[in-house]
C-alpha positions as CSV (number, residue, x, y, z in Angstrom):
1,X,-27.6,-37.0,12.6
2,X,-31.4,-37.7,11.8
3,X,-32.6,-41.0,12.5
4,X,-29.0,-41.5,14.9
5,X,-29.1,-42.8,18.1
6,X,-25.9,-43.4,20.4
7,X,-25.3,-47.0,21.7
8,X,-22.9,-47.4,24.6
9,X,-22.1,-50.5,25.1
10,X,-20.6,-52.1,28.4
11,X,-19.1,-49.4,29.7
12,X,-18.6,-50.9,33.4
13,X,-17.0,-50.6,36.2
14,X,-15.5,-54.0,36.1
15,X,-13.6,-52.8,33.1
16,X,-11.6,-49.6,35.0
17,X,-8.7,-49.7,37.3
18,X,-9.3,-52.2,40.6
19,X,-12.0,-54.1,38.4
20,X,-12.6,-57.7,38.1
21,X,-11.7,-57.5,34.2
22,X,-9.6,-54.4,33.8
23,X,-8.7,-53.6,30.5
24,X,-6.0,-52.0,29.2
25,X,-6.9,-48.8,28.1
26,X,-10.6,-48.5,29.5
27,X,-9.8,-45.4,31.0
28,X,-9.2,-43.4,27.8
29,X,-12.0,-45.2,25.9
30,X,-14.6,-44.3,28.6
31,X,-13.3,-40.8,28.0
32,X,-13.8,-40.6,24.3
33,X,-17.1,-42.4,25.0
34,X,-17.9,-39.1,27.9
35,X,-17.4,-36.9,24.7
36,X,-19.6,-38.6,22.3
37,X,-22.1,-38.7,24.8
38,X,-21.8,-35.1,25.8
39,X,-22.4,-34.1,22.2
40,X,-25.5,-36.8,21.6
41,X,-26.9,-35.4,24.9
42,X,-26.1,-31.6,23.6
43,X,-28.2,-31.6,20.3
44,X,-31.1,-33.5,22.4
45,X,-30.1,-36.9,20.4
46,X,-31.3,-40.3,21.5
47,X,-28.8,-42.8,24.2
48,X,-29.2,-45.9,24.8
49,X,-27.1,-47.2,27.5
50,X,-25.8,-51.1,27.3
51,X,-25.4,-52.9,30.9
52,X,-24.2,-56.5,31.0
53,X,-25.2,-58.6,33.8
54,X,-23.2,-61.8,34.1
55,X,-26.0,-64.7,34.6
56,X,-23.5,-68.0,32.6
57,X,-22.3,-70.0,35.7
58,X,-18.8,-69.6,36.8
59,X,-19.0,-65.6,35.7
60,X,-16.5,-63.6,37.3
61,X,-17.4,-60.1,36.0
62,X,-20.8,-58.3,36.2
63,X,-22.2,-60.2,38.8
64,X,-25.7,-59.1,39.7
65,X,-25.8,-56.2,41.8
66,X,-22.0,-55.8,42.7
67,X,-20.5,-52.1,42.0
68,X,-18.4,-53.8,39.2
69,X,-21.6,-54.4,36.9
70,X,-22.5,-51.0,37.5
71,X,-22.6,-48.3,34.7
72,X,-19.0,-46.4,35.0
73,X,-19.7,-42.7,36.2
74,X,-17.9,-41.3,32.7
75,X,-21.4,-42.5,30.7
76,X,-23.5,-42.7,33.9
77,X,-27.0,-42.5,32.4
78,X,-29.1,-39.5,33.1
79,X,-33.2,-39.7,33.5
80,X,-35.0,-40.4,30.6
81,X,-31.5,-42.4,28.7
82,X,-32.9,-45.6,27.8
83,X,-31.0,-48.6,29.5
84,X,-30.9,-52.3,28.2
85,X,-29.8,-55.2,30.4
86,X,-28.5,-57.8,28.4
87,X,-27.0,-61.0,29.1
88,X,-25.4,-62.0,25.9
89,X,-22.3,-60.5,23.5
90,X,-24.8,-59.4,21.0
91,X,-26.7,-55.8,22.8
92,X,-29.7,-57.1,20.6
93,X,-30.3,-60.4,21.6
94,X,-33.3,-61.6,24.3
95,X,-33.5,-57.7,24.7
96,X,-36.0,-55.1,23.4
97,X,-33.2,-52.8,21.8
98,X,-34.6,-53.8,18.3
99,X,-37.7,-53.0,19.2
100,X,-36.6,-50.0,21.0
101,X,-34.6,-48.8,18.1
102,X,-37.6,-49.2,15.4
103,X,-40.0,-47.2,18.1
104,X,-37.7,-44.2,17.8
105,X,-37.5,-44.5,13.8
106,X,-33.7,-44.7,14.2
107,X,-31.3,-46.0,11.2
108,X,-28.2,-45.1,11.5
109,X,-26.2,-46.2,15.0
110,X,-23.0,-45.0,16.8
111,X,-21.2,-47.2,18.9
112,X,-18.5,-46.7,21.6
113,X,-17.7,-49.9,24.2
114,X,-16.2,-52.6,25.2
115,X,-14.9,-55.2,24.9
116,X,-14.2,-54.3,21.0
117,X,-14.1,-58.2,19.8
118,X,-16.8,-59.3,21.6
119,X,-19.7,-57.5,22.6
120,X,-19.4,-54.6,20.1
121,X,-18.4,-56.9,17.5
122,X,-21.6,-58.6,17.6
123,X,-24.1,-56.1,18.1
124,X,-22.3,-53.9,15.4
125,X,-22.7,-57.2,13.0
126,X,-26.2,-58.1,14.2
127,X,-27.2,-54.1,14.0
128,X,-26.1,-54.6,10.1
129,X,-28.0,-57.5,9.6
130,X,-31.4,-55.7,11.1
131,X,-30.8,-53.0,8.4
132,X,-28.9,-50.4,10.3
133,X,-25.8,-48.0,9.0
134,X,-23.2,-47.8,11.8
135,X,-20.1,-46.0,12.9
136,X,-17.8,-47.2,15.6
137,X,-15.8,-44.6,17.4
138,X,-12.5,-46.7,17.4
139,X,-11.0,-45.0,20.5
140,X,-14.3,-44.8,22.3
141,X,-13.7,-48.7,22.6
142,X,-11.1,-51.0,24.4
143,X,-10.1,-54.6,24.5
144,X,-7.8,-57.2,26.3
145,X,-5.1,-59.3,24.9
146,X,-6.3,-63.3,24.0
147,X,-4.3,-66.1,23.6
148,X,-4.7,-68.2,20.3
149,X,-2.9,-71.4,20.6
150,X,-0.3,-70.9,23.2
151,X,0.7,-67.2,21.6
152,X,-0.2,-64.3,23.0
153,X,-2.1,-61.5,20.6
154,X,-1.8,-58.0,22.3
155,X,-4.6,-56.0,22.8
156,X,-3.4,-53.6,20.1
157,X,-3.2,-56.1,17.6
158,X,-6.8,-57.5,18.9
159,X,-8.5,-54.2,19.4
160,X,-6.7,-53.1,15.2
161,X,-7.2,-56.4,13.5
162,X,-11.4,-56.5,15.4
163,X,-11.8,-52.6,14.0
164,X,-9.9,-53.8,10.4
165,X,-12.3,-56.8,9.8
166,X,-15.7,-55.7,10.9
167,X,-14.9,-52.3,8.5
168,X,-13.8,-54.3,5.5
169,X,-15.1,-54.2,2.2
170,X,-15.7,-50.5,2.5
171,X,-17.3,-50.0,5.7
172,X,-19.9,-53.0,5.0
173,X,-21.0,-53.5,8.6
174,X,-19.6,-50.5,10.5
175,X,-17.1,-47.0,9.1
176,X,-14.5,-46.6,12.1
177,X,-14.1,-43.2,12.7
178,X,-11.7,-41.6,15.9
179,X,-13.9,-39.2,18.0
180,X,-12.3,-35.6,16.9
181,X,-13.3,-36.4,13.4
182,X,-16.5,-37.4,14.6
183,X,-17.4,-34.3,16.5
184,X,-16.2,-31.9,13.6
């Protein structure tokens, strides 16, 4: 775990139960996420908390200062976490988590979030292309179902086929791992 920092990535209130974007399955992600955060936190490992903050007009989710942008209390940062406000998919971009990240001399990244096809898509992808090894906790993350063309694509199918594609060719941007086999 040298060099390994924790990136938690939109893990807001919006998301959970009576939220302006609930997703299904948030609940149990945030969950896995507590874990992996409770073992970074035990062996004195570096966090950095993700926040989003909705500022694209016509935003209905993570509007400034409303209790729905707001950090769930599962992977509430404590003093001293690092926390990045972004206001983009990609964690990396108009933010000083790259610069953050080379400060701390970290490589390798593990990421837990949501929403798996968007925002942890795209800063697993960009983290790749800035020279870093990652691992995505699979059920540390959650998603929604989309609509392609009329159809319907469940969440499940979205939240597989996202985890599939970004871990092909052998784990080229990100290894998927489940939590319990992370924490052995």
């Amino acid at each position: 775990m040298e060099n390994t920092a924790l990136l938690i990535i939109d893990v807001q209130n919006d998301y959970f139960k009576g939220g302006n974007m609930t997703l299904p399955g948030a609940e149990e992600a945030g969950k896995k996420a507590q874990q992996v955060l409770e073992y970074f936190r035990k062996n004195n490992l570096p966090v950095v908390h993700i926040k989003h903050i909705a500022t694209n007009e016509g935003a209905t989710f993570f509007l400034p200062e409303t209790k729905g942008a707001e950090i769930n209390a599962l992977v509430a940062p404590k003093s001293g976490e690092k926390v990045i406000v972004k206001h983009f998919p990609n964690s990396f971009r108009d933010t000083d988590l790259l610069e953050y990240l080379h400060s701390k001399g970290i490589k390798n990244l593990v990421i837990t979030g949501m929403m798996t096809d968007v925002c942890v898509e795209s800063t697993t992808r960009a983290a790749f292309d800035f020279g870093f090894s990652n691992v995505i906790i699979g059920d540390a993350t959650a998603t929604r179902e989309r609509d392609l063309n009329g159809k319907v694509v469940k969440a499940e199918e979205v939240q597989r086929s996202f985890l599939a594609g970004i871990s092909a060719l052998g784990g080229l941007y990100a290894k998927i791992v489940n939590t319990n086999d992370f924490l052995k």
